[in-house]
C-alpha positions as CSV (number, residue, x, y, z in Angstrom):
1,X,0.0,0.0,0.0
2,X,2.8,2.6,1.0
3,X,4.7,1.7,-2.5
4,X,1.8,2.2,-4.4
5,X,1.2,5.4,-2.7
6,X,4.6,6.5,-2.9
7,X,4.7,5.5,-6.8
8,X,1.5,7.8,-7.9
9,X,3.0,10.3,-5.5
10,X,6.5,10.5,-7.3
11,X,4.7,9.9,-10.9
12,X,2.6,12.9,-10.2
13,X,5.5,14.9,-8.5
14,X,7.2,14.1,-12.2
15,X,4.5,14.9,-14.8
16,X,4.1,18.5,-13.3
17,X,8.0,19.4,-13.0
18,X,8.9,17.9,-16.0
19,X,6.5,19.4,-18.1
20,X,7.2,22.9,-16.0
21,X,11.2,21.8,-16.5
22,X,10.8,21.7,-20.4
23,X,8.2,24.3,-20.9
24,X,10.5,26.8,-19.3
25,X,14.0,25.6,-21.0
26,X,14.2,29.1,-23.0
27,X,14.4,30.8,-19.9
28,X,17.6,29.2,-19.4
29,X,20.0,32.0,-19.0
30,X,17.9,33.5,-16.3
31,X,18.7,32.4,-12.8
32,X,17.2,32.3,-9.9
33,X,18.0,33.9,-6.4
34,X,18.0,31.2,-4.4
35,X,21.2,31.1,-2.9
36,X,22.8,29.2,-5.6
37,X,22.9,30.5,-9.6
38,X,20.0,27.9,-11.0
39,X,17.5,28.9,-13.6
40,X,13.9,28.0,-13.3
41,X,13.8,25.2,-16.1
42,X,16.7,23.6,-13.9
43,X,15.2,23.6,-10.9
44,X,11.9,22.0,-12.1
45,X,14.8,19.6,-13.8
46,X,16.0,18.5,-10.3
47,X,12.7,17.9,-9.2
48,X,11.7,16.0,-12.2
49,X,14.8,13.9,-11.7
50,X,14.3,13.4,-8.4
51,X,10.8,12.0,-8.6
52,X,11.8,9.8,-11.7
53,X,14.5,7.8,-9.9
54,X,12.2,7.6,-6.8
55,X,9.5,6.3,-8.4
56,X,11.8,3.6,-10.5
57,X,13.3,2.5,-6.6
58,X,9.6,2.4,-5.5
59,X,8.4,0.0,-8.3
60,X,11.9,-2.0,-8.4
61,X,12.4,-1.7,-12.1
62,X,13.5,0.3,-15.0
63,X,13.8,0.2,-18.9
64,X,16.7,-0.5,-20.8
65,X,17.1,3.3,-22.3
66,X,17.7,4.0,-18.2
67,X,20.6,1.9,-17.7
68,X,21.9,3.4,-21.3
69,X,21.5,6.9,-19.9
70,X,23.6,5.7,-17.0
71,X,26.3,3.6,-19.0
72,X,26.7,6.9,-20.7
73,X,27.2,9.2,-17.9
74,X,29.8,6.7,-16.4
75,X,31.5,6.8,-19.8
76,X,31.8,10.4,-19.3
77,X,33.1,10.3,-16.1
78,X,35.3,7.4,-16.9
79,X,36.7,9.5,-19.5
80,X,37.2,12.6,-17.3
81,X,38.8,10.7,-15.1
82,X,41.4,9.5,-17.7
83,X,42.1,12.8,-18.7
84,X,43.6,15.4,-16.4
85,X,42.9,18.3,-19.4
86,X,38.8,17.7,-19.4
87,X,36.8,21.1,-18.5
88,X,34.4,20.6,-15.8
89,X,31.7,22.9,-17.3
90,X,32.1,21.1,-20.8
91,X,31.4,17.5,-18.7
92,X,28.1,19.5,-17.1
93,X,27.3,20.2,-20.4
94,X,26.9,16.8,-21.1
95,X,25.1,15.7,-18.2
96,X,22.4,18.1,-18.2
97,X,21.7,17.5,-22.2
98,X,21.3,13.9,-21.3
99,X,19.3,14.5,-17.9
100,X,16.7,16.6,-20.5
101,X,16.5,13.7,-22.8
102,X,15.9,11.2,-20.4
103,X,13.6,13.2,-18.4
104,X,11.6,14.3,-21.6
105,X,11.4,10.1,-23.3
106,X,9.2,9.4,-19.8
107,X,6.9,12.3,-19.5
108,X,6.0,11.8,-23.1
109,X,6.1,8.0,-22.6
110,X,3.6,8.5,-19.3
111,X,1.6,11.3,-21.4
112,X,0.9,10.0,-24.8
113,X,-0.7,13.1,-26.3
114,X,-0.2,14.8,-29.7
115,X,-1.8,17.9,-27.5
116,X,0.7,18.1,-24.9
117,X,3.3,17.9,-27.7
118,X,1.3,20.6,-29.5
119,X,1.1,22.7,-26.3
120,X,4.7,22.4,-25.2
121,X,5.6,23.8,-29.0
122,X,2.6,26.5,-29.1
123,X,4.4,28.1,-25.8
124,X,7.5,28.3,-27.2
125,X,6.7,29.8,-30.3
126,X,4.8,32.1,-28.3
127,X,8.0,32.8,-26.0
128,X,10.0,33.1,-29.2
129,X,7.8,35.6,-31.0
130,X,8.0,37.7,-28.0
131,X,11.6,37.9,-27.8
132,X,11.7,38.7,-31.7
133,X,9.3,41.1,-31.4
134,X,11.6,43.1,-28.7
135,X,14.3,43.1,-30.9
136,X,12.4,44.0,-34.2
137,X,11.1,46.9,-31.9
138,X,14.6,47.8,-31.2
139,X,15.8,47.5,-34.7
140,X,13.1,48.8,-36.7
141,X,11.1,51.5,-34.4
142,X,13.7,52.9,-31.8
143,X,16.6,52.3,-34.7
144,X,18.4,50.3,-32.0
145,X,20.9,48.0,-33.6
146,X,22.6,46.8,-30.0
147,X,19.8,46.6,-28.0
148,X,20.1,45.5,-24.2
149,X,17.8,42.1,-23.3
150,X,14.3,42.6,-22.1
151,X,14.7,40.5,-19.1
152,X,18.0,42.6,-18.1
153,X,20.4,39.7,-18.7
154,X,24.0,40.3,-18.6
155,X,25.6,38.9,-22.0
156,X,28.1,35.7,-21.3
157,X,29.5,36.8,-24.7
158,X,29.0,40.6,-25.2
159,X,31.3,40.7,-28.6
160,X,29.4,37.3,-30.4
161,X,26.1,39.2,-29.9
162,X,27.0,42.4,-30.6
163,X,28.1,40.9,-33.6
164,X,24.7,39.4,-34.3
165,X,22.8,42.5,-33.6
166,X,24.8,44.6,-36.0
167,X,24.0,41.9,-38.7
168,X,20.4,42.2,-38.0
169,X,20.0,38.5,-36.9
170,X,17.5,37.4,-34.3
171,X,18.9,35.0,-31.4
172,X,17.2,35.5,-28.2
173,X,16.4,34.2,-25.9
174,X,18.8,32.0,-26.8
175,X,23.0,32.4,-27.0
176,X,23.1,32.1,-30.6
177,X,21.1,32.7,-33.8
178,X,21.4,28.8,-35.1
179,X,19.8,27.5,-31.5
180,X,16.7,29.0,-32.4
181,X,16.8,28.8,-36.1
182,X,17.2,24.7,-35.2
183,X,13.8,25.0,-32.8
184,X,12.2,27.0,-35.3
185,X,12.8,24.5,-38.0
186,X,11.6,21.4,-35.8
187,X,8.4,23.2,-35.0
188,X,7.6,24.2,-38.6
189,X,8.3,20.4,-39.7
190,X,6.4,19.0,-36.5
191,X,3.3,20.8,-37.6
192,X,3.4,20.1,-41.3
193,X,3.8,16.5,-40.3
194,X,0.9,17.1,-37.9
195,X,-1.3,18.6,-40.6
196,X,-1.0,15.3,-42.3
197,X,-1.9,13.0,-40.0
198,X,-4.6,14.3,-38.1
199,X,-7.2,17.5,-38.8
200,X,-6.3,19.8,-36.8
201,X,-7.2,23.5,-36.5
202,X,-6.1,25.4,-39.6
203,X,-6.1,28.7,-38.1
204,X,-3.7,27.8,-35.2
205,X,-1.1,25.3,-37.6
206,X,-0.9,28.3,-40.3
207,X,-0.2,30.7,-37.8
208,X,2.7,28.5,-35.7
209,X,4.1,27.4,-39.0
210,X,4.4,30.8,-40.6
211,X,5.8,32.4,-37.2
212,X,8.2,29.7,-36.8
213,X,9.5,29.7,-40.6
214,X,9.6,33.9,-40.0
215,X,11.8,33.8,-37.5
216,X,14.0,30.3,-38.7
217,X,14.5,32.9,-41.8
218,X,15.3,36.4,-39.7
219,X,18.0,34.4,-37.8
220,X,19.8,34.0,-41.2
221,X,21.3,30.9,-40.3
222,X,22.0,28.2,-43.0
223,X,22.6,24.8,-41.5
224,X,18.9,24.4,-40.0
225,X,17.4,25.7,-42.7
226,X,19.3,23.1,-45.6
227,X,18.5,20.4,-43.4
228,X,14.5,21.2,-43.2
229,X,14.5,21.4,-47.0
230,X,16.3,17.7,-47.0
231,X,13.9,16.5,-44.5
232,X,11.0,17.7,-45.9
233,X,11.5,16.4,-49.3
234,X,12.1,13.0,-47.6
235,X,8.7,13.2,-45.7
236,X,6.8,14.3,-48.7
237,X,8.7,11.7,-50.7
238,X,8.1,8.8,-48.5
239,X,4.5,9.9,-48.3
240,X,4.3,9.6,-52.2
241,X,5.7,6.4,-52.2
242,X,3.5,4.9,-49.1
243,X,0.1,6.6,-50.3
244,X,0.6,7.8,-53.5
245,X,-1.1,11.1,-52.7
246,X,0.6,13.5,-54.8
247,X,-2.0,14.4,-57.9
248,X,-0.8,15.9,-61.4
249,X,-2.0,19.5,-60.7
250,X,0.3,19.3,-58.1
251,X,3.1,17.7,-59.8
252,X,2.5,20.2,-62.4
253,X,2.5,23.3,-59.0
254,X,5.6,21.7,-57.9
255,X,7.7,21.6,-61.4
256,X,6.3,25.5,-62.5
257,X,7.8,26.5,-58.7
258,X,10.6,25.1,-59.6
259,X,10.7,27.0,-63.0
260,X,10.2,30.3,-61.3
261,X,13.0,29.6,-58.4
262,X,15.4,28.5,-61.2
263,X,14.6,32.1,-63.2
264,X,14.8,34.5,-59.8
265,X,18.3,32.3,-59.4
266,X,19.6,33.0,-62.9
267,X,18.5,36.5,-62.6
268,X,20.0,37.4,-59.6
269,X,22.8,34.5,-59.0
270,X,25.0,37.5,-57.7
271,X,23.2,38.6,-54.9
272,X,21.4,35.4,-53.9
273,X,25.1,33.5,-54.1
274,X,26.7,36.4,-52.0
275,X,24.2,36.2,-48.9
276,X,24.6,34.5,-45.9
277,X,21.7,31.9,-46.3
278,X,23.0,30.9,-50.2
279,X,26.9,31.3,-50.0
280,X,29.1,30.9,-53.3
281,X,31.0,27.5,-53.0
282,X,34.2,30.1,-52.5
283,X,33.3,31.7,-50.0
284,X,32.1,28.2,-47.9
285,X,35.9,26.8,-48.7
286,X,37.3,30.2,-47.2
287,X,35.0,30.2,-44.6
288,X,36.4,29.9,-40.7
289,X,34.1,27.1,-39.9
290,X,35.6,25.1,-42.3
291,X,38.9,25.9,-41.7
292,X,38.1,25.0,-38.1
293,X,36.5,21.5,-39.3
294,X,40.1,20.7,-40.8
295,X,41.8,21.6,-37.8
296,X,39.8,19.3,-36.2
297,X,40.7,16.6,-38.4
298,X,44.2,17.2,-38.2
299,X,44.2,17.8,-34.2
300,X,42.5,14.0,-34.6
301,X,45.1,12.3,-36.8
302,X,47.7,13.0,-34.0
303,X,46.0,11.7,-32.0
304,X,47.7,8.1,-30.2
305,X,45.8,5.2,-30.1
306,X,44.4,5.1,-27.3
307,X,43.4,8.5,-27.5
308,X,42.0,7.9,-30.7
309,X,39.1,5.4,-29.3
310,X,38.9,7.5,-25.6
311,X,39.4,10.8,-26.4
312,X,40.9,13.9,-24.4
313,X,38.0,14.6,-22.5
314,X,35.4,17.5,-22.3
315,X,36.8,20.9,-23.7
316,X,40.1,19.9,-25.2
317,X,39.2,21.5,-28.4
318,X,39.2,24.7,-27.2
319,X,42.6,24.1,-25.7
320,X,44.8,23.1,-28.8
321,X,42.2,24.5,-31.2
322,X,41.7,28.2,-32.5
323,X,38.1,28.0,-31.3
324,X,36.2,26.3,-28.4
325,X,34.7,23.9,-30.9
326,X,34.8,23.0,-34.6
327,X,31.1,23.9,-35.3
328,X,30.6,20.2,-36.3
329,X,29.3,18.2,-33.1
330,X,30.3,15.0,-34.6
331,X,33.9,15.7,-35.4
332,X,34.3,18.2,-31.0
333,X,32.8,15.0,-29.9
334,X,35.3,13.0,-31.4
335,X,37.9,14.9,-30.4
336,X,36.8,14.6,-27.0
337,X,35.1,11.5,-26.4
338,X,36.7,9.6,-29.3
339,X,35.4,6.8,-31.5
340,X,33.3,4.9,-28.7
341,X,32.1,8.5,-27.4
342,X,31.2,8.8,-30.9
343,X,29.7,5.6,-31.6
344,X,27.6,6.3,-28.1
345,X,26.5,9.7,-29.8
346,X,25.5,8.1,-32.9
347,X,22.8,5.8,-31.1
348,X,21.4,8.1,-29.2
349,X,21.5,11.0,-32.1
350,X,19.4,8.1,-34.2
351,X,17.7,6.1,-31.4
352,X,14.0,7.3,-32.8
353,X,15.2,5.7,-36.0
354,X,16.6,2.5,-34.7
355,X,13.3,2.4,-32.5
356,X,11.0,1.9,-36.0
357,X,13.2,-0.2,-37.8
358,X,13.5,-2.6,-34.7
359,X,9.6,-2.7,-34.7
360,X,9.5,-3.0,-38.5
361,X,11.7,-5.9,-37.9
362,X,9.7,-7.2,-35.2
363,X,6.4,-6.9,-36.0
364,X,7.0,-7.7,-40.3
365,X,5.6,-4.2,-41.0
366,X,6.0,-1.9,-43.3
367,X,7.1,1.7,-42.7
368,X,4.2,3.8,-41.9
369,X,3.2,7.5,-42.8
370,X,3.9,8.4,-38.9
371,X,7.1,6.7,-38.6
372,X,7.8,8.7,-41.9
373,X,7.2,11.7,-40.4
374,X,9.8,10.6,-36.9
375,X,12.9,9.7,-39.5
376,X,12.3,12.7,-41.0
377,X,12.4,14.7,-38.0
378,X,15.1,12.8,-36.5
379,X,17.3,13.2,-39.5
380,X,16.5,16.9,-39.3
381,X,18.8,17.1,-35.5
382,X,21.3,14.5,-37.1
383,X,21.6,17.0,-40.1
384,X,21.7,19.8,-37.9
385,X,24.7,18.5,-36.2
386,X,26.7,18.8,-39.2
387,X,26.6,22.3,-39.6
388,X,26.7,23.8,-36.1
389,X,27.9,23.1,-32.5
390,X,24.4,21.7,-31.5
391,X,25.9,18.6,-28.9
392,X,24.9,20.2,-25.5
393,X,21.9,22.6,-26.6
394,X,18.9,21.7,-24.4
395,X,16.1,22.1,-26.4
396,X,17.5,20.1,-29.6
397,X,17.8,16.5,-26.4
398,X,14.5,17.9,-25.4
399,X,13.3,17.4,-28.7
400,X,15.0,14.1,-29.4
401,X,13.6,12.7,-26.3
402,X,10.4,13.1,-27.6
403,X,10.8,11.6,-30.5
404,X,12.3,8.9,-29.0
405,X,9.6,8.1,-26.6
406,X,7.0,8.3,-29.6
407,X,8.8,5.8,-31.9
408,X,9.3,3.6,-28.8
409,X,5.6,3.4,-27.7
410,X,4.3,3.0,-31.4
411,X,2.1,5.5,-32.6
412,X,1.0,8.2,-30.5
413,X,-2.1,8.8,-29.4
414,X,-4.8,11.6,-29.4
415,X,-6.1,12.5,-26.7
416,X,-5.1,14.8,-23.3
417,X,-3.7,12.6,-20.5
C-alpha cells in the first residue's frame, strides 16, 4: 500500500515538474535567487529527476534506455577521469543534455498526447515571437541596432552578440542565432507533419508554422534551414511512395515552382550567391568554420591510439584549437570523447530511428506514414549536427527525447492525459 502510494505520488511529482522543466527551458539564461545561480527550467529539472528515480526505486524496475542513460554518464566520467585536461563545465554540459533527454522520453512515454506535444511547441513559439518582437522593436522602431535584453540579462559573450545585432539576426532568448533557427525549424516540420496526419485546426497550424519559418528565416542561419529542406522532401517523398497522394496538378504546382526559383536564381545569382543563407562555394571553402573542421581533423590524426578510441576529455578543443569547438558536433565529440564516445553519440543521435526499424523488424511491417514523419524529424537534428555546434543545446535533447519516446511506444495517441 505505502509503495503504491509513494509511486502515484512520485509519478505525479514528475509529470508536473517535467512538463514545467521543459516548458521553461528558454528561460535558461535567467537564474534564480536562491542562494545558488540555477534557472527555473533547472530547478523543475532537479525535481523531475528526483521524482523519476524515486518512483523507479519504489516499483523496483527500470527500462533499458535507463541503464543506457547511466552507462553513458559513467562513460563520461570514466573519460574525465582519464584525462587530467577535461573542462568541468564542458562534462556539465553533457550531463544536463542527457538529464533533458531522459527526463523528456518518460513524460512523453507517461503522457501520450499529440496535445501536450502541440502545447509544449505553441508556448514556445509564443515565447520566441516575443523575444523577436523586442528586438524587431529595437531595430526597426527605436533604430536600436545593439539593444540590451528585455529580461536585463547580462551577455556571457557581449562581442558574439554584438556581432549578431549589427547583422540584424535574431537570437534570443537564446546564445546564438542557429539554437533557435534549429527549434524554429523542428516546430515548422512538426506541424506540417501534424497537418497530415490528423485534422487539426487550420487557423492555429498556419499561424505557428508561418511564425516559426519567420523567424528560422530572420536568424539567417544556414545549417537548420538546408536540413529542413532535406527532411522535408524526404517526408513528402516517403509519403508519395506509401500513399501515392501526390496528384498531377500538383506535380505540375511543384515543377512551375521550380521554373520560377530557377529564373529568380539566374536573374540574380549575384546577390542570392553572396548572402549569408545561399553562399558561393568560394566563400564556404574560405570560410572559418571550415577551416576549423580541418583543424579538427588534423588535431584527430595525431591523435595516439588510445586517445584515438577514448578521447581527451570534455573541452580539449578549445585548448589546442583556434576555437572552443569546430562547429561540427560530430567531429568536438570526437575529439573529446573519441570513436566509442562517438559511436555512443551516434545511437542516441538516431535512437527514434533505430526504435522503428526494430519494430518493423519485429512486428514484419511496413514503414508507416507516422514513422515517416519521426525519421524525418530525427534526420533533421542528425543533419543539424553537421553544420553547427548543437551537442549540448537543451532544447535540440529535449526534442530528441520526444521523438524517441514516440517511436518507442508505437504511434501516439490523441487524446489529453
Amino acid at each position: 500500500m505505502i509503495l503504491n502510494e509513494g509511486v502515484k505520488y512520485s509519478r505525479y511529482i514528475f509529470k508536473r515538474a517535467a512538463f514545467l522543466s521543459i516548458v521553461f527551458s528558454p528561460f535558461a539564461a535567467y537564474s534564480l535567487n536562491l542562494g545558488i545561480s540555477i534557472s527555473i527550467d533547472r530547478f523543475f529539472l532537479l525535481i523531475s529527476l528526483g521524482s523519476l528515480f524515486a518512483c523507479m526505486l519504489f516499483q523496483n524496475k527500470t527500462q533499458k534506455i535507463t541503464l543506457f542513460y547511466v552507462f553513458i554518464i559513467f562513460y563520461l566520467l570514466f573519460v574525465s577521469y582519464l584525462n587530467s585536461s577535461f573542462e568541468f563545465s564542458g562534462l556539465l554540459s553533457y550531463v544536463l543534455a542527457l538529464s533533458y533527454f531522459i527526463v523528456t522520453y518518460y513524460y512523453f512515454y507517461e503522457v501520450k498526447s499529440w496535445e501536450k506535444i502541440q502545447t509544449l511547441l505553441s508556448i514556445w513559439t509564443f515565447i520566441f515571437l516575443l523575444f523577436a518582437g523586442w528586438a524587431l522593436y529595437n531595430q526597426l522602431i527605436l533604430k536600436n541596432l545593439v539593444y540590451s535584453d528585455p529580461l536585463g540579462i547580462e551577455y556571457s559573450d557581449p562581442v558574439h552578440r554584438k556581432t549578431m545585432m549589427l547583422n540584424g539576426r535574431l537570437f534570443l532568448p537564446y546564445a546564438s542565432a542557429p539554437f533557435l533557427a534549429f527549434v524554429c525549424g523542428f516546430i515548422f516540420i512538426w506541424n506540417k507533419i501534424r497537418e497530415n496526419i490528423y485534422h487539426v485546426n487550420r487557423w492555429e497550424s498556419n499561424f505557428i508554422s508561418i511564425s516559426s519559418i519567420v523567424i528560422l528565416f530572420l536568424t539567417q542561419s544556414r545549417g537548420p534551414l538546408y536540413s529542413l529542406v532535406v527532411c522535408l522532401s524526404f517526408y513528402y517523398a516517403m509519403k508519395f511512395i506509401i500513399r501515392r497522394e501526390i496528384k498531377f496538378s500538383f506535380l505540375i504546382l511543384i515543377v512551375f515552382s521550380l521554373a520560377v526559383c530557377g529564373y529568380v536564381v539566374y536573374s540574380f545569382h549575384e546577390v542570392i550567391f553572396s548572402s549569408r543563407l545561399i553562399p558561393s562555394l568560394e566563400s564556404i571553402l574560405q570560410s572559418r568554420h571550415a577551416d576549423l573542421r580541418l583543424e579538427a581533423l588534423e588535431i584527430y590524426s595525431n591523435f595516439s591510439t588510445f586517445n584515438l578510441f577514448l578521447g581527451h576529455g570534455t573541452g580539449y578543443y578549445s585548448l589546442v584549437g583556434n576555437a572552443p569547438y569546430s562547429f561540427m558536433s560530430y567531429l568536438t565529440v570526437l575529439i573529446e570523447l573519441g570513436l566509442i564516445g562517438l559511436f555512443l553519440f551516434l545511437i542516441i543521435t538516431f535512437l527514434p530511428t533505430l526504435f522503428i526499424c526494430f519494430k518493423i523488424l519485429r512486428n514484419n511491417n511496413v514503414i508507416s506514414i507516422n514513422d515517416s514523419g519521426i525519421i524525418a524529424l530525427n534526420f533533421y537534428i542528425a543533419f543539424c549536427h553537421i553544420f553547427y555546434e548543437y551537442k549540448t543545446l537543451v532544447p535540440l535533447w529535449i526534442l530528441l527525447g520526444l521523438l524517441a519516446s514516440i517511436s518507442s511506444k508505437g504511434k501516439i495517441i490523441k487524446n489529453v492525459y
